[in-house]
N, C-alpha and C positions, 0 to 999 in steps of 0.2 A: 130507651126513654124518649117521646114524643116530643118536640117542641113545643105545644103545649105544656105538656107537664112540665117541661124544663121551665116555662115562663111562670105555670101557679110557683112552684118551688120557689121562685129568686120574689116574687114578691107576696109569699108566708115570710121569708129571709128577712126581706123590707119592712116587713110590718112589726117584728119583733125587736129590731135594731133599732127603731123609730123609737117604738113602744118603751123598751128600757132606757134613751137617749144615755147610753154608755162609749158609744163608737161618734160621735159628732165630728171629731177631726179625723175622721177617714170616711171618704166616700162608700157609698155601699157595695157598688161594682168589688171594692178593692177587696172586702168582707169577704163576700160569695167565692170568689177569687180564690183566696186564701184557703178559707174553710173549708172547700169542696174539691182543690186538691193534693192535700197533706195524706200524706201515709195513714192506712189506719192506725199505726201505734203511738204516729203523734198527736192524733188524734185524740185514742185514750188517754194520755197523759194530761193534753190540756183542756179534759171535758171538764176537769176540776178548776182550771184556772177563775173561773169567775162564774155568778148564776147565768148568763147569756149564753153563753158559751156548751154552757149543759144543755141548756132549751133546747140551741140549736141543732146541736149535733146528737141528745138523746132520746128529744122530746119531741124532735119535727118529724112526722111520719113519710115525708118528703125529699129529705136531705139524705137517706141513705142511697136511692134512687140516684138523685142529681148526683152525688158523691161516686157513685158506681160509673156513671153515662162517660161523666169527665176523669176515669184513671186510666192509666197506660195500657193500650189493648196490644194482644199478642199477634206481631207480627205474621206469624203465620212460619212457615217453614224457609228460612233463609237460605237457599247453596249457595257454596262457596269450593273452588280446588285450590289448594295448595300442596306446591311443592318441593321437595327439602331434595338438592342431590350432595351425595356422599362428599364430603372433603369441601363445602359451603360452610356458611357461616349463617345464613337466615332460612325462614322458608319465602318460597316466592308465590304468589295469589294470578292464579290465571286472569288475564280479563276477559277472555272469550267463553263462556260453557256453554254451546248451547243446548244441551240434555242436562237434568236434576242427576246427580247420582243418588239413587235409592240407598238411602243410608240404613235400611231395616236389615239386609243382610253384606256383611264383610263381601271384598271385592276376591277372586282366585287369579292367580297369578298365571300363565302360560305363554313361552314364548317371547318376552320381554311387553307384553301384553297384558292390562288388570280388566277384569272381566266381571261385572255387578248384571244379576238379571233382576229384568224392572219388575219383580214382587206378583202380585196375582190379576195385574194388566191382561187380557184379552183382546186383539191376539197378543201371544207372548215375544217379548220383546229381550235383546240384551244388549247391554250400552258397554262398548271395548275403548281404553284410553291407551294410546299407542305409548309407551313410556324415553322411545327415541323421539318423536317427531309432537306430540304432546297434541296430539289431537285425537276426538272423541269418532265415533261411530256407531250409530243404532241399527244394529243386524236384528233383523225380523227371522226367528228360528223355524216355522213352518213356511214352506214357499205361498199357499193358499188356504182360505176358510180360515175360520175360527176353530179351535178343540175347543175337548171336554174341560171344566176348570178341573185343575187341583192343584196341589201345592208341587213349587218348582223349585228347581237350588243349579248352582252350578258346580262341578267337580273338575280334576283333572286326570285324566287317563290315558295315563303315557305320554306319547309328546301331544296332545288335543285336549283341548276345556269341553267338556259335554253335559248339556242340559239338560236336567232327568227331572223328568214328568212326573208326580207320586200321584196317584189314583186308588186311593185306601179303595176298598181292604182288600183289592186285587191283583195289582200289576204296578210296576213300574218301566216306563219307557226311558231309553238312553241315546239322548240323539251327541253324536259326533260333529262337531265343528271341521271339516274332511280341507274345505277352501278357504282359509280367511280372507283372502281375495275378491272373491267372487260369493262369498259367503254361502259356502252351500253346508247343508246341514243334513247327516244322513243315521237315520235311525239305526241303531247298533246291537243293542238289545233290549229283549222285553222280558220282565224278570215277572212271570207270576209267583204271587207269595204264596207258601205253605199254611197249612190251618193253625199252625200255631203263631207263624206272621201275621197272618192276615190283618190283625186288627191290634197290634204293637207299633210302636214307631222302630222300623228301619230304616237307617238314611244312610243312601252310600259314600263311601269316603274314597275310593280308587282302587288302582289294581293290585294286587298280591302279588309275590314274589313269582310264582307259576301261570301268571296270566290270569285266574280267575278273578274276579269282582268280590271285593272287602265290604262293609257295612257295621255299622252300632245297631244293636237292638235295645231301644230303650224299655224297661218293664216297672210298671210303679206297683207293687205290692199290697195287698189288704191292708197292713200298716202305717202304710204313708212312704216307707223307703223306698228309693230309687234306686235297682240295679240295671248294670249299661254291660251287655254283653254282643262281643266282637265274631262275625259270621262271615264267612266264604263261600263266594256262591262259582259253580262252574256252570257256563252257559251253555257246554255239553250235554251234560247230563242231567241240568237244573235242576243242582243239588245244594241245600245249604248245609254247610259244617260249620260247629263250633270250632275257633280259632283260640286255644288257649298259652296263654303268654305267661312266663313269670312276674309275676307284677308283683310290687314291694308290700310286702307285712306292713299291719299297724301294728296297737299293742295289744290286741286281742290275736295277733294270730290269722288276721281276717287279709284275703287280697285286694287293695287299693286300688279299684279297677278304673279306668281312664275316663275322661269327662268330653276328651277330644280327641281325633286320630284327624292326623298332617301327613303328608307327603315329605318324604326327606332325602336330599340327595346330599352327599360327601363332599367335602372340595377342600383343598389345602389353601386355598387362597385367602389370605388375610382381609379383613371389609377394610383396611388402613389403606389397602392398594388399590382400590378398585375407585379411581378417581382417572378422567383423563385429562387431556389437554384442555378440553373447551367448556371442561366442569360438568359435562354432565357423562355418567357412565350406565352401561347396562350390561352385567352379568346372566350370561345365558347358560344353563348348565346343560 
């Protein structure tokens, strides 16, 4: 809304407050003020308080405008890092960030290392938050140029976080994180999908017991249902196999097939222990 408009609005406002001489022991400033910004619900409530009041708020073609210009606009996207170590009592608010963490996809863990890639940026980018020393790093994954867009994720593959490229309905690229150091980034494999992949969601989830490469095939059905079936690929023979699991009955009989596949290591270690001396700790398995 114009400045202008803002000023016809406040004196239609003037002229109707004048007009009904209801308001004489309050300034008009103090009206406009008020009126323009109250909640809409409090609004509705006291359109009924008196006929003035209706005028204004139902009858002014005006006021919904001014009413809109002056309510609380949205910030926009606030970052913030906090954080909480084991055997604390609060969390604590960094004051330094200087990278947004991309909050669109969950961070992967590697190395005492959390790992967020910055979403469908060109070139592509990944932002690493050291979890000993609490500082950020923006590794640029390609040394030079720009690629093709597609959709990116990060995984972990064995002891390395690797950035897989998806470029429906062909191929998927798996670059290796090989130096965090020196940040060098080295393509690892290139998985082209089969004709019944091609044009499914596959998204990789890490490595299988045997060394080949695990994946979800998501499939949505004529129906509307969602089935999520689990595929193993060997970059030998670039073959994919269904990976079938005992997964728990409902009560039809039917298997309850997963909605997520994680990485899981073993450890006897209690989380009650895993505090040190100077309060902060990092469990590296």
């Amino acid at each position: 809304m114009s400045s202008l408009q803002r000023r016809k609005a406040s004196r239609r406002l003037q002229r109707l407050v004048c007009k009904k001489n209801e308001f004489d022991d309050l300034p008009y400033d103090v009206v406009v003020n008020i009126l323009s910004r109250l909640p809409i619900t409090t609004l509705i409530r006291i359109k009924y308080t008196c006929k003035l009041w209706r005028s204004i708020i139902i009858d002014d073609p005006l006021f919904p405008e001014l009413h809109f210009s002056l309510g609380v606009k949205n910030p926009g996207h606030v970052y913030g890092i906090q954080v909480f170590t084991l055997g604390g009592e609060s969390w604590r608010e960094l004051e330094h960030v200087p990278y947004p963490a991309p909050a669109r996809h969950g961070p992967v863990y590697c190395n005492g290392v959390l790992y967020w890639s910055a979403g469908h940026s060109v070139p592509y980018f990944v932002l690493s938050f050291d979890l000993d020393t609490e500082q950020f790093q923006k590794r640029r994954v390609f040394p030079t140029g720009n690629r093709i867009v597609g959709f990116n994720y990060l995984v972990v593959l064995g002891e390395n976080v690797s950035f897989v490229l998806d470029l429906p309905p062909d191929y998927l690229e798996v670059w290796r994180l090989m130096d965090e150091k020196k940040n060098i980034w080295v393509k690892k494999y290139h998985l082209c999908r089969t004709p019944k992949l091609s044009r499914t969601g596959f998204k990789l989830s890490g490595l299988w017991m045997n060394g080949d490469l695990y994946g979800m095939r998501t499939i949505k059905k004529k129906d509307g249902t969602i089935v999520k079936r689990l595929y193993s690929y060997n970059a030998e023979s670039e073959k994919y196999t269904v990976i079938k699991l005992p997964f728990t009955k409902n009560r039809n009989a039917e298997s309850i097939l997963p909605c997520l596949v994680l990485n899981h290591v073993g450890s006897l270690i209690s989380p009650s222990k895993i505090v040190t001396a100077e309060g902060r700790n990092l469990l590296c398995q």
